[in-house]
N, C-alpha and C positions, 0 to 999 in steps of 0.2 A: 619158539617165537621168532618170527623175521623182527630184523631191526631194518630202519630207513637207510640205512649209512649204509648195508651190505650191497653186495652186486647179485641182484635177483634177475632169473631169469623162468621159461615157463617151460614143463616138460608133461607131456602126454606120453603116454603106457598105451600101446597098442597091443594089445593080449593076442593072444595066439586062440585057439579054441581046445587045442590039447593042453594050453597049459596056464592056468587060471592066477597063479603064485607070482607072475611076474617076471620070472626066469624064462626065457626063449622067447622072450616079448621084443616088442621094436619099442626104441624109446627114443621121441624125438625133444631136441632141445637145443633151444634158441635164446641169445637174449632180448630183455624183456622188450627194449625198445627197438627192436628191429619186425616183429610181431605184424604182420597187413604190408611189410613191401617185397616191392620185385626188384633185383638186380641187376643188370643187365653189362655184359661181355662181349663182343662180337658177337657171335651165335651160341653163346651161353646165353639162360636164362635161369633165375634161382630166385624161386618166388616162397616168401614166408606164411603161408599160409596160415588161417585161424584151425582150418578143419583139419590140419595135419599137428599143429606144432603148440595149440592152446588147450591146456589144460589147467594145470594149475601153475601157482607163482609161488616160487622158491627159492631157497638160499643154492650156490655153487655147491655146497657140500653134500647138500639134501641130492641136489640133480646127480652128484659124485657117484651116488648109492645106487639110481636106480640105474645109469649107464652101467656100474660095475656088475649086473643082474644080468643086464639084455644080452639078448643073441646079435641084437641088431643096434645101432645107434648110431641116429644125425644128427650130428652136432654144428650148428651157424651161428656167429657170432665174434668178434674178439673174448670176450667172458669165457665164454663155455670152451670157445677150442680151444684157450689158453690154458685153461684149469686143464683139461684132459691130455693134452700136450704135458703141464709140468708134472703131474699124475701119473706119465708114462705108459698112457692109453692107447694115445696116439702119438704116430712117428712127428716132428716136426713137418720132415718132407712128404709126407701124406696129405697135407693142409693143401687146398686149394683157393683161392680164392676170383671172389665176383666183385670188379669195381669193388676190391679191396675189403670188402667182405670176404671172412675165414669161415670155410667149410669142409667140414671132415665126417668121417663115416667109417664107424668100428663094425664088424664082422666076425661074428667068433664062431671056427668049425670045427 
């Protein structure tokens, strides 16, 4: 059960076609209220798109599970990169950011 009070954000499961279970999946995730914008850097661009990054709404911990699955994982937001950050997912100096928006990206080979 989500409670109101947690830090929910939204994660879509991009499945692979060899692999239906969720493991070798890309899984993106964003928090909830960054969801529809663009950010803009000099000539960076990092747009939150619906069709990429909306799925469903969930707790930090929930999202925890399916990043720990993926082959693949974008993570934008303070929430989510923080959690994956103290989670030891990703390096702190791996974080990038857009106008101050945190964007990271796990790769496992």
């Amino acid at each position: 059960m989500i409670h109101l009070t947690e830090d929910l954000v939204y994660v879509k499961v991009h499945k692979t076609e060899e692999d239906e279970s969720g493991f070798g999946s890309v899984v993106a995730v964003c928090d909830k209220d960054l969801l529809g914008r663009t950010f803009r850097e000099n000539e960076v661009i990092l747009t939150i798109n619906a069709e990429f990054f909306e799925g469903f709404l969930t707790t930090l911990d929930e999202a925890l599970e399916y990043i720990r699955r993926a082959a693949i994982a974008v993570l934008v937001g303070e929430k989510a990169v923080s959690k994956a950050v103290s989670e030891g997912l990703v390096h702190p100096e791996a974080v990038l950011t857009v106008e101050g928006i945190p964007h990271a990206q796990i790769v496992k080979v």
